[in-house]
C-alpha positions as CSV (number, residue, x, y, z in Angstrom):
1,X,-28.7,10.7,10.3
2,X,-30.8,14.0,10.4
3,X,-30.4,13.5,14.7
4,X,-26.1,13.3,14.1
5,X,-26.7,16.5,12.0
6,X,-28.8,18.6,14.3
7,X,-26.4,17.6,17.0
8,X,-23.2,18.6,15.3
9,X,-24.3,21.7,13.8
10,X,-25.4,22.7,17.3
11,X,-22.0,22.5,19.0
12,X,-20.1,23.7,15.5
13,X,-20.3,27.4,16.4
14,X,-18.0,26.5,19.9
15,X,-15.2,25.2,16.9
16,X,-15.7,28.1,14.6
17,X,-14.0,31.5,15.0
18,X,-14.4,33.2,18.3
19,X,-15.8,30.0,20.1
20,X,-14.0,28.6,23.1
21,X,-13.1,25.4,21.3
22,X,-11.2,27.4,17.9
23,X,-8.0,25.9,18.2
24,X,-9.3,22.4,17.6
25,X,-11.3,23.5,14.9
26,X,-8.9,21.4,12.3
27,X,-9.6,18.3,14.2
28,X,-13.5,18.6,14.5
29,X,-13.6,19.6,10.8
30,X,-11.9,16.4,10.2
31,X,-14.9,14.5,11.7
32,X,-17.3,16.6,9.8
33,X,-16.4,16.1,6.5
34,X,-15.4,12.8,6.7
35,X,-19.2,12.1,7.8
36,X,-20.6,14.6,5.6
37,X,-19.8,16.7,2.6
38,X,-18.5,20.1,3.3
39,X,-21.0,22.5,3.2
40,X,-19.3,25.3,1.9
41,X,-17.7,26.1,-1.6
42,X,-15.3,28.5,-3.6
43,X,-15.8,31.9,-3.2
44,X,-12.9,33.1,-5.6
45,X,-10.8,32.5,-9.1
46,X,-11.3,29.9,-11.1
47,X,-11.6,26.2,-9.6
48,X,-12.7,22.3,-10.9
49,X,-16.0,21.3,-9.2
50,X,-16.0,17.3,-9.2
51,X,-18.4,15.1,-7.2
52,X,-15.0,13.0,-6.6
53,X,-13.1,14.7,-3.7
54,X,-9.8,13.4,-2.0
55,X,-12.5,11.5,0.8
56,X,-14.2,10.2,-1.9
57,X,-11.1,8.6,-3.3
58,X,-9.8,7.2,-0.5
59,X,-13.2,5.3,0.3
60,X,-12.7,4.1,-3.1
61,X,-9.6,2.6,-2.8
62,X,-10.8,1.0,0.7
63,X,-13.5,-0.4,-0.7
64,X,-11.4,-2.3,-3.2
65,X,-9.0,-3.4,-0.5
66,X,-11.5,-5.0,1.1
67,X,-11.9,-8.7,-1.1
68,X,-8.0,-8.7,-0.5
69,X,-9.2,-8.2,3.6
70,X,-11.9,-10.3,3.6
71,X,-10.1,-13.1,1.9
72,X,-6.9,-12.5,4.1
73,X,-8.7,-12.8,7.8
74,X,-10.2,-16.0,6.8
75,X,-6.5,-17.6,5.0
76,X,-5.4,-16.9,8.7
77,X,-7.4,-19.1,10.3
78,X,-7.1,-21.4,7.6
79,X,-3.0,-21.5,7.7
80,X,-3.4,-21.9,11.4
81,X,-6.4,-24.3,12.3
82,X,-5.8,-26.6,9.0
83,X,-8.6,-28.7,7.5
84,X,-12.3,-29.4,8.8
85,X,-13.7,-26.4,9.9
86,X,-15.9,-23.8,9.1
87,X,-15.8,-20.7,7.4
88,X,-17.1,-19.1,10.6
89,X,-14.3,-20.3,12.6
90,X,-11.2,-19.7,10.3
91,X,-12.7,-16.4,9.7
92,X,-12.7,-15.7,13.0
93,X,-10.0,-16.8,14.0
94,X,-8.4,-14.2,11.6
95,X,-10.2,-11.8,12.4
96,X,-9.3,-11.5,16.2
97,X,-6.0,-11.4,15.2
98,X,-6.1,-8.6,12.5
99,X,-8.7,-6.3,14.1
100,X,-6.6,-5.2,16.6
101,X,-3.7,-4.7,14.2
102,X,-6.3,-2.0,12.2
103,X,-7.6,-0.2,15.6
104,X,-3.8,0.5,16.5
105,X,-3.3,1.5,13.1
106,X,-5.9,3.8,12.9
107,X,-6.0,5.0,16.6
108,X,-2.0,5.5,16.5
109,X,-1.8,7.7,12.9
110,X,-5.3,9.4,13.3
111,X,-4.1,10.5,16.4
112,X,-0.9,11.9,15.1
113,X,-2.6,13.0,11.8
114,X,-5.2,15.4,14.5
115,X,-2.7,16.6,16.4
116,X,-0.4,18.1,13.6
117,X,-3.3,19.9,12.1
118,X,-4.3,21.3,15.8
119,X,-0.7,22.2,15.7
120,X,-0.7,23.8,12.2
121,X,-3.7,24.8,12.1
122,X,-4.8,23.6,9.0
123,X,-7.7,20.8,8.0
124,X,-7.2,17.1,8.6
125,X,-6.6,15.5,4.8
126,X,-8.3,12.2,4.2
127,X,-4.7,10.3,3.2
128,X,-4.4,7.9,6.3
129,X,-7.8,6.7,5.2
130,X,-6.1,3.8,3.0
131,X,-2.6,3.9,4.5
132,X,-4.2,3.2,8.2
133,X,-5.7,0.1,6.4
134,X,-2.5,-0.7,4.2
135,X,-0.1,-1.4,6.9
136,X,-2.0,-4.3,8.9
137,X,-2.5,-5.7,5.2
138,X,1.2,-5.6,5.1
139,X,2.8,-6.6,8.0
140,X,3.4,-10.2,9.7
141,X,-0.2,-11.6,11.0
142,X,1.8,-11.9,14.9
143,X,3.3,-8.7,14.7
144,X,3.5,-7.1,18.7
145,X,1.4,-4.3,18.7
146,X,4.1,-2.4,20.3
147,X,6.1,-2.8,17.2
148,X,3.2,-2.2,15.0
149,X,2.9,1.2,17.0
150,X,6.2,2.2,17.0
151,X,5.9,1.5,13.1
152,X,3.2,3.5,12.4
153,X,4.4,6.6,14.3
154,X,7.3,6.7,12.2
155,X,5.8,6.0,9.0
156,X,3.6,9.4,10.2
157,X,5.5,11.5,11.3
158,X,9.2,10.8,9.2
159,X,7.7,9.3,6.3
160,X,4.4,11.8,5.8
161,X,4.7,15.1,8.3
162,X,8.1,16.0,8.2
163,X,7.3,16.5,4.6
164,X,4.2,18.9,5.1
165,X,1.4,15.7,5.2
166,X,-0.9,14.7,2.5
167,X,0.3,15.4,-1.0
168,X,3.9,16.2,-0.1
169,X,5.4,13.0,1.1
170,X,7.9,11.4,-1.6
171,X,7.6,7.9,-0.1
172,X,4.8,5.6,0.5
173,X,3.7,6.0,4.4
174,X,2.8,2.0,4.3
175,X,6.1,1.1,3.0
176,X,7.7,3.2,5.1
177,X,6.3,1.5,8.4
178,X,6.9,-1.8,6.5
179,X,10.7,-0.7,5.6
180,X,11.1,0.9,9.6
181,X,9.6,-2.6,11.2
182,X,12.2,-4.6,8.9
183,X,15.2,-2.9,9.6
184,X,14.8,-2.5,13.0
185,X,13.2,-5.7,14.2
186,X,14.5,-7.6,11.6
187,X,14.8,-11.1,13.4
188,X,11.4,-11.0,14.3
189,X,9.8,-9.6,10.5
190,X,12.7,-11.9,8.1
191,X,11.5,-15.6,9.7
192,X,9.7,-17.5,7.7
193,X,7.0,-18.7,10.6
194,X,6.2,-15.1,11.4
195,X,3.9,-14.8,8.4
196,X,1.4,-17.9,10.2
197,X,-0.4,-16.9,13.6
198,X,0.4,-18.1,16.9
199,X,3.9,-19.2,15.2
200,X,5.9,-17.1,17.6
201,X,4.1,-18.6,20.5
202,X,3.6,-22.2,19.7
203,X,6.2,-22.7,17.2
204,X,3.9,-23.6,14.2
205,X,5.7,-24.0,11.0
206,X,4.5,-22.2,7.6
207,X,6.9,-20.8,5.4
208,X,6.4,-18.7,2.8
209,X,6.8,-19.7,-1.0
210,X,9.8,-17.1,-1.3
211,X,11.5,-17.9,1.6
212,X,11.1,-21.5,0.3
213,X,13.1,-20.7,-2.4
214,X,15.7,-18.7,-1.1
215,X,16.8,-21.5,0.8
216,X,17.4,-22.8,-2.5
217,X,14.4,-25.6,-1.9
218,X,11.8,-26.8,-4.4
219,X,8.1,-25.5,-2.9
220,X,5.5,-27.9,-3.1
221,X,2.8,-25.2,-3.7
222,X,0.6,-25.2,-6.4
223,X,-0.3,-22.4,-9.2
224,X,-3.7,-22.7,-8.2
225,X,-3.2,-22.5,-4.8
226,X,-0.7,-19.2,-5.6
227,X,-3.4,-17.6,-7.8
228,X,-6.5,-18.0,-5.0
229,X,-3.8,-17.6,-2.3
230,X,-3.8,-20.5,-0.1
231,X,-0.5,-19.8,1.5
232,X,0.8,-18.3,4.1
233,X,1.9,-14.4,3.9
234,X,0.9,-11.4,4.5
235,X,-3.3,-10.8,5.1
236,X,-3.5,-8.4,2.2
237,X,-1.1,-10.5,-0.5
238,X,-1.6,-13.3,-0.7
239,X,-4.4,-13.9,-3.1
240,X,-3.7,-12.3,-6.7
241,X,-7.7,-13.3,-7.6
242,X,-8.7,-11.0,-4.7
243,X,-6.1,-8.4,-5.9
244,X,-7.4,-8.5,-9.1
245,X,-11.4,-8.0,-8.0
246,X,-9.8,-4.5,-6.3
247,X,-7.6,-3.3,-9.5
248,X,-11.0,-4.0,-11.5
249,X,-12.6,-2.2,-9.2
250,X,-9.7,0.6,-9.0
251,X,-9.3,1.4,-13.1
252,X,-13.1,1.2,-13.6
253,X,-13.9,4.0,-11.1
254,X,-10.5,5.9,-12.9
255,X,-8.7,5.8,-9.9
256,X,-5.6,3.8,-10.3
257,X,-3.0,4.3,-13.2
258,X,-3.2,0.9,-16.1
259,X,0.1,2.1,-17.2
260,X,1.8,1.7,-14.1
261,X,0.6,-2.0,-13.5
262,X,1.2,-3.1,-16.9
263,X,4.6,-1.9,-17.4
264,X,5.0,-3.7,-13.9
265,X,4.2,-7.2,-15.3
266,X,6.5,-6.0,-18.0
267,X,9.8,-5.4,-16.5
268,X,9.0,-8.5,-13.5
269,X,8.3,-10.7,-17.3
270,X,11.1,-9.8,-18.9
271,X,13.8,-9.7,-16.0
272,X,12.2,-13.0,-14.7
273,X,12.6,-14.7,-18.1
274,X,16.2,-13.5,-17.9
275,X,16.8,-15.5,-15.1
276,X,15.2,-18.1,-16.7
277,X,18.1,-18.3,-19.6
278,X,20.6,-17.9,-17.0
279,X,19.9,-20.3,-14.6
280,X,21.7,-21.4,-11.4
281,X,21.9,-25.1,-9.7
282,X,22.6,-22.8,-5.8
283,X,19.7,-20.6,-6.1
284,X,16.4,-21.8,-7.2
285,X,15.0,-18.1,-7.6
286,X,16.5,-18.2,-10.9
287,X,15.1,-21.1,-12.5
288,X,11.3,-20.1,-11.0
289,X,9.3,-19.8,-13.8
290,X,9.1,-16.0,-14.4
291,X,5.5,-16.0,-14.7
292,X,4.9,-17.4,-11.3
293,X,6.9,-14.4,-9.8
294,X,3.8,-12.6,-10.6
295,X,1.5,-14.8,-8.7
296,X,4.0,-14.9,-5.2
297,X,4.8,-12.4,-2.4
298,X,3.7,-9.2,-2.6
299,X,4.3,-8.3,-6.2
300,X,0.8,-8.3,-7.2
301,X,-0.8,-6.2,-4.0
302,X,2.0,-4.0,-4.3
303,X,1.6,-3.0,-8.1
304,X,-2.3,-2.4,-7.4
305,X,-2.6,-0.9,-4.3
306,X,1.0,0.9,-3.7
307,X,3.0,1.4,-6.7
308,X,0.0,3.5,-8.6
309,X,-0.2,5.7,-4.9
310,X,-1.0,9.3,-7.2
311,X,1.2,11.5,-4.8
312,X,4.5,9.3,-4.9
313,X,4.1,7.6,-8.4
314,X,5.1,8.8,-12.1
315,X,2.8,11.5,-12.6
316,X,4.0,12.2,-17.0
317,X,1.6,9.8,-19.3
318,X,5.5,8.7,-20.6
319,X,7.1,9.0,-16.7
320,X,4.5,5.7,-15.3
321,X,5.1,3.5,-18.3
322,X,9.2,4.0,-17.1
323,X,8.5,4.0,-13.2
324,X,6.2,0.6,-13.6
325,X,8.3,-1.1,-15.5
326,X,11.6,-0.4,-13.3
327,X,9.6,-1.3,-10.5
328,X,8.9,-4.5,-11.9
329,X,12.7,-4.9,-12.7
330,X,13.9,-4.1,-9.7
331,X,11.3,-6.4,-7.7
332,X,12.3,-9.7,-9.5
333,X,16.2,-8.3,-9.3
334,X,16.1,-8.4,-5.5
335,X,14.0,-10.8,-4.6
336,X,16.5,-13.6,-6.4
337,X,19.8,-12.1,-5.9
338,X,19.4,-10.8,-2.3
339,X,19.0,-13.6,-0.2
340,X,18.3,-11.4,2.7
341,X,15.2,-9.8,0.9
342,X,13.2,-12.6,-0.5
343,X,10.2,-10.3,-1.3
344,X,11.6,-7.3,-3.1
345,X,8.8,-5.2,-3.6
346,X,9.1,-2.6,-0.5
347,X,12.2,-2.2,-1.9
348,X,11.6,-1.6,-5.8
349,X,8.6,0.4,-5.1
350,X,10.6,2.6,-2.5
351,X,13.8,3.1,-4.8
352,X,11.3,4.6,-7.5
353,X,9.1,6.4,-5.1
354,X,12.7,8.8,-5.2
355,X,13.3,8.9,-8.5
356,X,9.8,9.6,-9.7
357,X,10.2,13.3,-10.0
358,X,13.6,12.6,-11.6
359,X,12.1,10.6,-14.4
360,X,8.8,13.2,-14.8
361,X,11.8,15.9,-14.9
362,X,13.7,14.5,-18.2
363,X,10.5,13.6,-19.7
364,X,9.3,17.2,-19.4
365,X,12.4,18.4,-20.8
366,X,12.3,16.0,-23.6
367,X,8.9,17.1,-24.5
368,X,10.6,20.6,-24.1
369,X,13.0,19.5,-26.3
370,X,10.9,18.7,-29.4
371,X,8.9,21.0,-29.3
372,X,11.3,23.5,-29.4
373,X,12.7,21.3,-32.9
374,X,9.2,21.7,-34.2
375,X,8.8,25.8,-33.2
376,X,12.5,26.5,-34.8
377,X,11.6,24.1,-38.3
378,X,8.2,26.1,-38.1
379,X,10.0,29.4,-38.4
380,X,12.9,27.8,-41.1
């Protein structure tokens, strides 16, 4: 490492100011500090020195996505090949299918994420980090990767840069390209076969456990085999035990919000259970246990890994408990009573990615509110 060190602080001067190469200065201090820790520190006002920056984070958040990878790359090659082989070959097997999915990813929004701070002029922010990682984890294992392109550039640029980049977006870039690819290649991202490899190609069959049910048929899948994720689905949701290893992995390193996923399991409990008492003989959504909803699609990934996102969540102690539990609500409410959106999550965690500053604004002015009571009965 001491070589890569000597060799980039001797062409650093070209990117610094007056050198021939200053313009791309942004884009080289990108590299730097994403190999390195920046070498320089505040020089004025007052300031919070933490070992934990934003790259540090991010790294974090990769590392626990990576049992839900892992897992995911070899589930493909299981879905696809069937029994009797090796972990070697239905790894990969997966594997040659996803890795390209994450070099598009991250070739397509780096490259987008350098050239708007060459054009700004300002540092490259760590952000795409995770998001370049969440999308393959997200989208349909056969996914062309001209679509996955096309998908990504919009997430970038309409669903992060048009807002000003890191920290300023209001929805989640992921869900964004997720949300883009459904709507506009919908035939190809709603089929139930998409979600197994090589089912565009040579018609293999594997549907997925809530497309199952929205055709109002009885899946033959177990509870085990939801919890481990032996299914077919996306890579990165399929397996809530792998989910959980990351969110353990998340709250014990402080980085992800508890309040957010419980009061998620809350509101998908409680409007699942309603669905429960209600019942329906035409649409066997509403009689699925409501526990199981938290073991199927992409309700458990999406609670860990997307709804607790600290730049488009809740960010009021009282504002998460709301925003988690809606999402959970609104998951389980579209999922069985849109047949056209079997899943649900994008959706739930989208609709409260907007209202998040709405709900931190009334519970500011609530706590406005009293304490105002309290000053004017202090005075009385």
């Amino acid at each position: 490492m001491d070589f890569l060190r000597k060799q980039i602080d001797k062409i650093k001067p070209h990117f610094e100011k007056g050198g021939k190469f200053e313009k791309y200065a942004p884009a080289f201090g990108g590299i730097e500090t994403f190999l390195y820790v920046p070498n320089h520190t505040t020089k004025t006002g007052a300031h919070i020195r933490d070992g934990v920056d934003l790259k540090r984070v991010m790294m974090i958040v990769v590392l626990a996505l990576l049992p839900a990878l892992i897992f995911g790359t070899w589930n493909v090659g299981y879905q696809n090949l069937g029994e009797g082989h090796s972990f070697w070959e239905y790894f990969s097997f997966g594997g040659i299918r996803i890795l390209p999915m994450i070099i598009i990813s991250y070739g397509v929004g780096l490259g987008i994420e350098f050239a708007y701070a060459v054009f700004r002029g300002h540092s490259v922010n760590e952000g795409y980090l995770v998001t370049g990682l969440l999308i393959p984890l997200i989208m349909p294992i056969d996914m062309p990767l001209w679509m996955l392109t096309i998908s990504v550039v919009f997430a970038v640029i309409i669903g992060k840069e048009a807002f000003g980049g890191t920290g300023m977006n209001i929805l989640n870039p992921a869900l964004v390209a997720r949300a883009f690819a459904l709507f506009s290649y919908a035939p190809f991202m709603s089929g139930n076969t998409v979600w197994v490899a090589d089912s565009v190609a040579d018609g293999v069959s594997g549907e997925t456990l809530l497309g199952t049910l929205g055709a109002n048929q009885i899946p033959n899948t177990s509870v085990y085999d939801m919890f481990m994720g032996f299914m077919p689905g996306s890579v990165g949701e399929t397996s809530v035990l792998m989910i959980l290893i990351g969110a353990a992995f998340l709250l014990f390193t402080g980085i992800a919000s508890w309040r957010i996923m419980i009061s998620s399991i809350i509101g998908a409990s409680i409007m699942g259970f309603i669905f429960n008492l209600i019942g329906s003989e035409t649409n066997a959504l509403f009689n699925f246990p409501w526990w199981q909803h938290l073991l199927v699609g992409g309700f458990a990934f999406g609670i860990v890994f997307m709804a607790t996102d600290p730049v488009t969540a809740a960010q009021t102690t009282k504002g998460k408990w709301i925003y988690g539990f809606l999402i959970g609500v609104f998951a389980v409410l579209i999922r069985v009573i849109n047949p056209t959106l079997p899943e649900g999550m994008m959706m739930a965690i989208l609709l409260m990615n907007v209202f998040a500053p709405t709900i931190d604004h009334y519970v500011i002015e609530s706590n406005i509110k009293k304490r105002k009571k309290r000053l004017l009965k202090v005075k009385a």
